[in-house]
N, CA, C and O atoms as a GROMACS GRO file, in nm:
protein
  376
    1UNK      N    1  -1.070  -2.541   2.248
    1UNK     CA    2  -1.062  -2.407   2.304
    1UNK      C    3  -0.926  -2.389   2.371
    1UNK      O    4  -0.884  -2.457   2.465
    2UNK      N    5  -0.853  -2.273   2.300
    2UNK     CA    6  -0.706  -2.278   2.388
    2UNK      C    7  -0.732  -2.195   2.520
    2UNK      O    8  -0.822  -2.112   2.536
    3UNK      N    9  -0.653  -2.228   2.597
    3UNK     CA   10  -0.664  -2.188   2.770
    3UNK      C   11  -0.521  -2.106   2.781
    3UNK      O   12  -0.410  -2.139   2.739
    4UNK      N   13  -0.567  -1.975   2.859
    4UNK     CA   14  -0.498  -1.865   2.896
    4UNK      C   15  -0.325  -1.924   2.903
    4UNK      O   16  -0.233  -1.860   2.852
    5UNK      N   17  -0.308  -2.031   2.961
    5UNK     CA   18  -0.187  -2.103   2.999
    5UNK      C   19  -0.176  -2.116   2.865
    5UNK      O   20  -0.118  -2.016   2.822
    6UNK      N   21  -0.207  -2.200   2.768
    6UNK     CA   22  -0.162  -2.239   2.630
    6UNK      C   23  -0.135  -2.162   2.522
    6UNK      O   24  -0.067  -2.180   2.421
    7UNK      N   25  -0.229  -2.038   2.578
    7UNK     CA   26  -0.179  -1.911   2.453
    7UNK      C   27  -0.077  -1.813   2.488
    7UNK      O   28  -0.041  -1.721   2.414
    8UNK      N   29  -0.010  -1.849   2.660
    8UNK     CA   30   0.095  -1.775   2.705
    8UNK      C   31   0.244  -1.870   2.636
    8UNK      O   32   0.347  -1.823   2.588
    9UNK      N   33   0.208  -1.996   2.651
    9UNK     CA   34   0.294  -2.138   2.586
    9UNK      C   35   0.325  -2.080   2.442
    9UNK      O   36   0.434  -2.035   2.408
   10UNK      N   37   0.226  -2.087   2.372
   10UNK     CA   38   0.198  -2.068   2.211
   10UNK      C   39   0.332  -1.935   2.204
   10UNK      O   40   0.442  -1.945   2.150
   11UNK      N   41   0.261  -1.792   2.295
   11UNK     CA   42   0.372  -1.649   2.270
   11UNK      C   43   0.486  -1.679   2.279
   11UNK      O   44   0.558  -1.651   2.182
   12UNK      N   45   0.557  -1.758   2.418
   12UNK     CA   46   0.666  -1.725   2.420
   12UNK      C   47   0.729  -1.874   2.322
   12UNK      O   48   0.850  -1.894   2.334
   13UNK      N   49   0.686  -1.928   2.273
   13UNK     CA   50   0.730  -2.011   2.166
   13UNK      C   51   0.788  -1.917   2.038
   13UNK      O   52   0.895  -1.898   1.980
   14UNK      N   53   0.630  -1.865   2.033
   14UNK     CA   54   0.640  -1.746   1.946
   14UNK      C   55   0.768  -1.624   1.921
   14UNK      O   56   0.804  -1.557   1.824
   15UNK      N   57   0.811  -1.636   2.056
   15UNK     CA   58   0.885  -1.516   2.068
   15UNK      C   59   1.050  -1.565   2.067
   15UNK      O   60   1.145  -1.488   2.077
   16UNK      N   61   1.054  -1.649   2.059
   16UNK     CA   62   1.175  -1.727   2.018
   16UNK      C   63   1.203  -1.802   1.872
   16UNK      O   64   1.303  -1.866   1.842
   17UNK      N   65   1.097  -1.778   1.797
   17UNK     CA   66   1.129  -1.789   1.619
   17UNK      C   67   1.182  -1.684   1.578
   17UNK      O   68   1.163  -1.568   1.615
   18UNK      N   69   1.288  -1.746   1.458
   18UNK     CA   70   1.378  -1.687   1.461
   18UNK      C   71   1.355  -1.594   1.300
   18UNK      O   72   1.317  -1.682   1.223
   19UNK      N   73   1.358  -1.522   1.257
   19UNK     CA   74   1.317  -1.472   1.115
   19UNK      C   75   1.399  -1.525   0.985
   19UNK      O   76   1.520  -1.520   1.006
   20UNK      N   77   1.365  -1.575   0.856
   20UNK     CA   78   1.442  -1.579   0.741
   20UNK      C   79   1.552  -1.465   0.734
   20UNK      O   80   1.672  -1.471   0.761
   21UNK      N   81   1.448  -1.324   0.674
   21UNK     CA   82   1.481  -1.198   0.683
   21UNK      C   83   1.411  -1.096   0.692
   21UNK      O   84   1.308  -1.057   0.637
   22UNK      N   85   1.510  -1.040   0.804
   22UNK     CA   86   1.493  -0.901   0.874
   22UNK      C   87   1.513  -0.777   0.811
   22UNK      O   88   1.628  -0.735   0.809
   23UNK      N   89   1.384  -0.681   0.738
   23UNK     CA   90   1.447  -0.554   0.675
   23UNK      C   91   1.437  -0.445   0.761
   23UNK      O   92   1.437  -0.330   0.716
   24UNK      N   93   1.428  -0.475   0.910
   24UNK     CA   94   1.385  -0.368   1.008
   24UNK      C   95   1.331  -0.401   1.122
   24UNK      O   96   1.216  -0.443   1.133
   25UNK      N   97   1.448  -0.377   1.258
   25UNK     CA   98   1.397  -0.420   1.361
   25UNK      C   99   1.450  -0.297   1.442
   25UNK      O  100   1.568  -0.264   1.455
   26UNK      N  101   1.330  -0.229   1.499
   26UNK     CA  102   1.413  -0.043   1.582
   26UNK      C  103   1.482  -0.151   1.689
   26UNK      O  104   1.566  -0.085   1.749
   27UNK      N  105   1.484  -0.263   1.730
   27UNK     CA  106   1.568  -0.304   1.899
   27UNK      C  107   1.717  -0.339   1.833
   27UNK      O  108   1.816  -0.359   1.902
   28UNK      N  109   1.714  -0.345   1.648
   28UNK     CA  110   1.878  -0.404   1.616
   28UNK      C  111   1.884  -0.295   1.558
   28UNK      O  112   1.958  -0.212   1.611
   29UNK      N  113   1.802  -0.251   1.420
   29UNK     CA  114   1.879  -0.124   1.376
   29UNK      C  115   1.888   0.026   1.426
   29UNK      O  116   1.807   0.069   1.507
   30UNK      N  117   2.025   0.128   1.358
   30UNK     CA  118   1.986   0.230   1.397
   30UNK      C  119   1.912   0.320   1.317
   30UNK      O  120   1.896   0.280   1.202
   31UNK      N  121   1.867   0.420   1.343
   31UNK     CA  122   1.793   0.556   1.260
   31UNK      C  123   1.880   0.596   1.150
   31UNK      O  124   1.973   0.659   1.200
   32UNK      N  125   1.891   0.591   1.036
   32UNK     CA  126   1.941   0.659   0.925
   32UNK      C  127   1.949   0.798   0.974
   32UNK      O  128   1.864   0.859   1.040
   33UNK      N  129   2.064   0.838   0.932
   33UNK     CA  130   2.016   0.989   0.962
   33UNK      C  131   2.011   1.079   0.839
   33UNK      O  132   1.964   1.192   0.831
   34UNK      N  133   2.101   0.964   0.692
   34UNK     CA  134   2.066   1.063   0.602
   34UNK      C  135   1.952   1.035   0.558
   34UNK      O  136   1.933   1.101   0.456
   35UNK      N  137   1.832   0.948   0.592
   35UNK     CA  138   1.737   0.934   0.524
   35UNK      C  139   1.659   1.069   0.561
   35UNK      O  140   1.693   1.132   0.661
   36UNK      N  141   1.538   1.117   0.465
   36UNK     CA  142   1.448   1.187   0.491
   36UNK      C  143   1.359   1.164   0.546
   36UNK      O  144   1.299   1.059   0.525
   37UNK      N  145   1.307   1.277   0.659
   37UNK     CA  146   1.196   1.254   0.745
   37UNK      C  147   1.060   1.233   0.658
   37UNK      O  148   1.053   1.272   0.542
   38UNK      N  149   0.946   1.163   0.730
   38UNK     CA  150   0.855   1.112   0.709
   38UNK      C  151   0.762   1.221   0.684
   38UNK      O  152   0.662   1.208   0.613
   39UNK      N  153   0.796   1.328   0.743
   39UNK     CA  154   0.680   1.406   0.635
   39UNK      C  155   0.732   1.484   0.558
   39UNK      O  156   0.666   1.581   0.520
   40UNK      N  157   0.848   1.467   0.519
   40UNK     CA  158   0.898   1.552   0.373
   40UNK      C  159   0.834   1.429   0.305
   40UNK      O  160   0.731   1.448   0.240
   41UNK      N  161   0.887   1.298   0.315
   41UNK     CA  162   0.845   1.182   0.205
   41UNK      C  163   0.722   1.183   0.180
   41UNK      O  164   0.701   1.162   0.061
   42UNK      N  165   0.576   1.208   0.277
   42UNK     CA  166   0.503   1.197   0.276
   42UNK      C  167   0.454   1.301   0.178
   42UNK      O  168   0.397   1.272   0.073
   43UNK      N  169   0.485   1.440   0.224
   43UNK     CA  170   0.438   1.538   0.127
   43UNK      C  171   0.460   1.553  -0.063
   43UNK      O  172   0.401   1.613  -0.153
   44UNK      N  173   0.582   1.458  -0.054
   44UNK     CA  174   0.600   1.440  -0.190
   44UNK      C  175   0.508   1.321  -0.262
   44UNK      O  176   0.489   1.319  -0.383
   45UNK      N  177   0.461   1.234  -0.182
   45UNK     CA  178   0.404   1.101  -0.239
   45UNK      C  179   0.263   1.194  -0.278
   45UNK      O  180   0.265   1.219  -0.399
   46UNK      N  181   0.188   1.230  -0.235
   46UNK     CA  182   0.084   1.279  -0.278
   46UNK      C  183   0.059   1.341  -0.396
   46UNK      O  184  -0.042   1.318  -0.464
   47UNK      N  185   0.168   1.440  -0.433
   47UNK     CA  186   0.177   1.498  -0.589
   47UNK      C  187   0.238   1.384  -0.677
   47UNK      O  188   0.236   1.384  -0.800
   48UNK      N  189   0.288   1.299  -0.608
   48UNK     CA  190   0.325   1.188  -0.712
   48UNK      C  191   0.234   1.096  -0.770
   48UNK      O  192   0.241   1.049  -0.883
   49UNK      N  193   0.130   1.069  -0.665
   49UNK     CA  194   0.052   0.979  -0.701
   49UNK      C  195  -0.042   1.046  -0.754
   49UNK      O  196  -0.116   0.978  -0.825
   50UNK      N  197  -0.074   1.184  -0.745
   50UNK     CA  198  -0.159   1.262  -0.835
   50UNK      C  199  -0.126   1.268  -0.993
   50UNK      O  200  -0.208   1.224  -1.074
   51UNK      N  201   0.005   1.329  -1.036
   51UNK     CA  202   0.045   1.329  -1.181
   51UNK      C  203   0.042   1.152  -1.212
   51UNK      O  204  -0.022   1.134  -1.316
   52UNK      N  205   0.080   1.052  -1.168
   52UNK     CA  206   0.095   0.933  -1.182
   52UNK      C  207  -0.059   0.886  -1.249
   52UNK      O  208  -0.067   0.814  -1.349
   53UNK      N  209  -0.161   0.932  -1.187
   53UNK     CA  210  -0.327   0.924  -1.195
   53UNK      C  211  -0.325   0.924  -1.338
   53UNK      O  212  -0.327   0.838  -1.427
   54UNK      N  213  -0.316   1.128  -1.327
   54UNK     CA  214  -0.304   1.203  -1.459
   54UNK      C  215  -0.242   1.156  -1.541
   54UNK      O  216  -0.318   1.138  -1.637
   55UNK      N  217  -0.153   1.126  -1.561
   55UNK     CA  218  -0.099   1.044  -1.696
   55UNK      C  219  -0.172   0.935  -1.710
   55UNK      O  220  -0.252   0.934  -1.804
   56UNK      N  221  -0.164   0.819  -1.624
   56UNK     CA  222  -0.280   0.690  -1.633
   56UNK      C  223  -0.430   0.728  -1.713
   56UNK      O  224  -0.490   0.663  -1.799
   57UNK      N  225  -0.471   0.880  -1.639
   57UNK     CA  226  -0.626   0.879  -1.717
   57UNK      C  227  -0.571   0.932  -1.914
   57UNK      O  228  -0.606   0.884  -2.021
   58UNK      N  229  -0.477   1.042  -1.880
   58UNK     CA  230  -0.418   1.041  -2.020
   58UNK      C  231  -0.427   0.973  -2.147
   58UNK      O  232  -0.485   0.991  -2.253
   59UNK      N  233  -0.311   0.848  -2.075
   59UNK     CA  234  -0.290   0.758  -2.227
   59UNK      C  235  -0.382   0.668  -2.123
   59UNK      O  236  -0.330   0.619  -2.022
   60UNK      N  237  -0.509   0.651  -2.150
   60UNK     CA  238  -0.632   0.561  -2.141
   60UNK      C  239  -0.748   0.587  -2.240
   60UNK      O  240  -0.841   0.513  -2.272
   61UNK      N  241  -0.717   0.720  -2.282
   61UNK     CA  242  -0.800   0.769  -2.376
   61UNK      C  243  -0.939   0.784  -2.365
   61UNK      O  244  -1.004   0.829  -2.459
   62UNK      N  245  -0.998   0.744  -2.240
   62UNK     CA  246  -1.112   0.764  -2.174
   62UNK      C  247  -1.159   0.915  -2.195
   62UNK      O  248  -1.086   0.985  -2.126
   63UNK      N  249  -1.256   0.993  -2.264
   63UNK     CA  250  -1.345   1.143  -2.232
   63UNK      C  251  -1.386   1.165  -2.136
   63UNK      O  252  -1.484   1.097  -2.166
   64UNK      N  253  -1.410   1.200  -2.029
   64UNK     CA  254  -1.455   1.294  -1.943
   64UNK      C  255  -1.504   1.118  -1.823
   64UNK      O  256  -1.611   1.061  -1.798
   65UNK      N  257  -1.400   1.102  -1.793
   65UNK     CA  258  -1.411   0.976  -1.684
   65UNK      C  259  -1.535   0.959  -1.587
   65UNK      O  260  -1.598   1.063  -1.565
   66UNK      N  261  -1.564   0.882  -1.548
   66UNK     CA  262  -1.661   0.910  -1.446
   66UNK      C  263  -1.546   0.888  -1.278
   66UNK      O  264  -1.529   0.954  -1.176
   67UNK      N  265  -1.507   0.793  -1.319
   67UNK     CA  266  -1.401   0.732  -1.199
   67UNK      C  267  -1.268   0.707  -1.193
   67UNK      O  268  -1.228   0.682  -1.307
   68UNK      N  269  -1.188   0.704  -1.119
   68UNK     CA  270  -1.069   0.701  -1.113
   68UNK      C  271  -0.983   0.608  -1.004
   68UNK      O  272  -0.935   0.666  -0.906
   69UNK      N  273  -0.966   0.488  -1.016
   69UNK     CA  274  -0.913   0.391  -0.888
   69UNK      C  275  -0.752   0.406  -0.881
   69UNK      O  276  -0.682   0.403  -0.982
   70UNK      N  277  -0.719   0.416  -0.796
   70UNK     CA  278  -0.593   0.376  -0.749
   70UNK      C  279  -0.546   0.306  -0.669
   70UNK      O  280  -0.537   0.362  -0.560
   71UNK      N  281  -0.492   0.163  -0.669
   71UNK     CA  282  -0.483   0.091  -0.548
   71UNK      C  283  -0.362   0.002  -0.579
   71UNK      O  284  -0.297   0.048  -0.673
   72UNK      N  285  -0.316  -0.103  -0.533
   72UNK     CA  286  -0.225  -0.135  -0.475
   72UNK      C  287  -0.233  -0.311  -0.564
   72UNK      O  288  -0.343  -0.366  -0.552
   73UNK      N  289  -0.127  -0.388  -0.644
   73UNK     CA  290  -0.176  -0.473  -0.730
   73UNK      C  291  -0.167  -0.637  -0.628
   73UNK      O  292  -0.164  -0.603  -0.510
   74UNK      N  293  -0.163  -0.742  -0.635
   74UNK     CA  294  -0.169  -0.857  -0.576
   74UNK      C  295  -0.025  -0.857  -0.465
   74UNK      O  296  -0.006  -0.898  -0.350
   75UNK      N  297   0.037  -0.806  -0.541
   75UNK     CA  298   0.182  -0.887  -0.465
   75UNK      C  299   0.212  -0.689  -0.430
   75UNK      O  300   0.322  -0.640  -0.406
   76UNK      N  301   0.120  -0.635  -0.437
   76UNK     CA  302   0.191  -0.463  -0.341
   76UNK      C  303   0.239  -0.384  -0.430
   76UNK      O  304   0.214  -0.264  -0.418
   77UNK      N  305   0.324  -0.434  -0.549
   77UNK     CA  306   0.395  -0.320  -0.646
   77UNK      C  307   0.385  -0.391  -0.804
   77UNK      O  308   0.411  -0.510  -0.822
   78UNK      N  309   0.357  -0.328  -0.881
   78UNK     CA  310   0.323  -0.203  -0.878
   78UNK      C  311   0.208  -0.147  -0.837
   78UNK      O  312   0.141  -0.231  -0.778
   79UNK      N  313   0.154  -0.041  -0.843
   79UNK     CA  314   0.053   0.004  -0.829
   79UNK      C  315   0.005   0.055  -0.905
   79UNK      O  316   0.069   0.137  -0.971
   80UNK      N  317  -0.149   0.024  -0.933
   80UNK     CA  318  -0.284   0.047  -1.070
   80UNK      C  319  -0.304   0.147  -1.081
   80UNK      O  320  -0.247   0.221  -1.001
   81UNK      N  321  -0.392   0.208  -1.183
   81UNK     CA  322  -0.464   0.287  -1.185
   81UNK      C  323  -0.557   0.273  -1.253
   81UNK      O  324  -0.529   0.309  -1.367
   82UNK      N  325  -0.717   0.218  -1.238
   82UNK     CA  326  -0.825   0.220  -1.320
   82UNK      C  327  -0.879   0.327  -1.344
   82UNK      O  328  -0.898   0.408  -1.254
   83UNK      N  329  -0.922   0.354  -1.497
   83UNK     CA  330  -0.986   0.474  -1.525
   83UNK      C  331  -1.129   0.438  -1.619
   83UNK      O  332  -1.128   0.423  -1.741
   84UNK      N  333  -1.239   0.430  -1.539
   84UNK     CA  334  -1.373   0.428  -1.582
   84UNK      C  335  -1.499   0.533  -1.614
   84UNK      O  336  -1.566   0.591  -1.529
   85UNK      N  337  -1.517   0.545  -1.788
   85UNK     CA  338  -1.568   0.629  -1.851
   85UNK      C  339  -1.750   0.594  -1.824
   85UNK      O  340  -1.814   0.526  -1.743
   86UNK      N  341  -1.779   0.671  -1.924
   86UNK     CA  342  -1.965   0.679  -1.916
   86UNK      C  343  -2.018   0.568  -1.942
   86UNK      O  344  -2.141   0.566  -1.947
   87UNK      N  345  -1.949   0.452  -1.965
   87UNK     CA  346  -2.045   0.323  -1.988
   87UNK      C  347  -1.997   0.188  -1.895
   87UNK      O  348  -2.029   0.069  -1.892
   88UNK      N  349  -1.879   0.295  -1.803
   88UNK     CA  350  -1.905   0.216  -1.656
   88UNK      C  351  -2.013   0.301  -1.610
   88UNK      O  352  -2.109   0.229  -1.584
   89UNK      N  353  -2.037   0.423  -1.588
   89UNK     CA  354  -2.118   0.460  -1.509
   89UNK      C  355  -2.257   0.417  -1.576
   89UNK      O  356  -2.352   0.386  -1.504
   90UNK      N  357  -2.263   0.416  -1.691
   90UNK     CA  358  -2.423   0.323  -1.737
   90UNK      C  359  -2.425   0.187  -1.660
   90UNK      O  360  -2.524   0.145  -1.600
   91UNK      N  361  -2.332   0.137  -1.668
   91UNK     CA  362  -2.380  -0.009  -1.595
   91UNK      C  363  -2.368   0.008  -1.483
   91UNK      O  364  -2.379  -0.103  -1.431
   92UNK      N  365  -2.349   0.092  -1.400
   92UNK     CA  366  -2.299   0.130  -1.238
   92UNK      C  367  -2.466   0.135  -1.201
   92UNK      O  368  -2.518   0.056  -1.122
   93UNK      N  369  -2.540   0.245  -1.274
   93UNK     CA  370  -2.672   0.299  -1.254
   93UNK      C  371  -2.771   0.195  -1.265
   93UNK      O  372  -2.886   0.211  -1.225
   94UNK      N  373  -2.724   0.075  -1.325
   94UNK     CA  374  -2.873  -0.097  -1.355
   94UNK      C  375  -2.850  -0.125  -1.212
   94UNK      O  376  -2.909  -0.218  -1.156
   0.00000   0.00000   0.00000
């Protein structure tokens, strides 16, 4: 069982490792200023990942889908898109 003293030991140990690499620290870097704000970016990701779907269910050739996944693959990128027709949803319903 670690003790209040040993997990204060453990932090500031902690807080003195030093990183491989750093892609972002707000106490070293500064604010981009030509980057775009977070909710212009945001508002665009949504129609992106919508047509992105739409094409995925597209060339899948699936009829009238029952389901549609979108998520995120082992290592973060790329990102999936499963498209499951009427005989996933038959075996969904056993």
């Amino acid at each position: 069982m670690m003790t209040w003293r040993a997990l204060g030991a453990a932090l500031a140990q902690a807080r003195e490792l030093v990183p491989w690499i750093v892609d972002y620290d707000a106490r070293l870097h500064r604010r981009e200023p030509r980057l775009r704000a977070s909710e212009e970016l945001l508002a665009l990701l949504g129609p992106a990942i919508e047509q992105a779907a739409a094409s995925a269910y597209v060339a899948s050739g699936i009829d009238d889908p029952f389901v549609l996944t979108v998520g995120l693959g082992e290592t973060g990128f790329p990102p999936f898109v499963r498209v499951g027709g009427e005989g996933f949803r038959r075996r969904m319903r056993r």
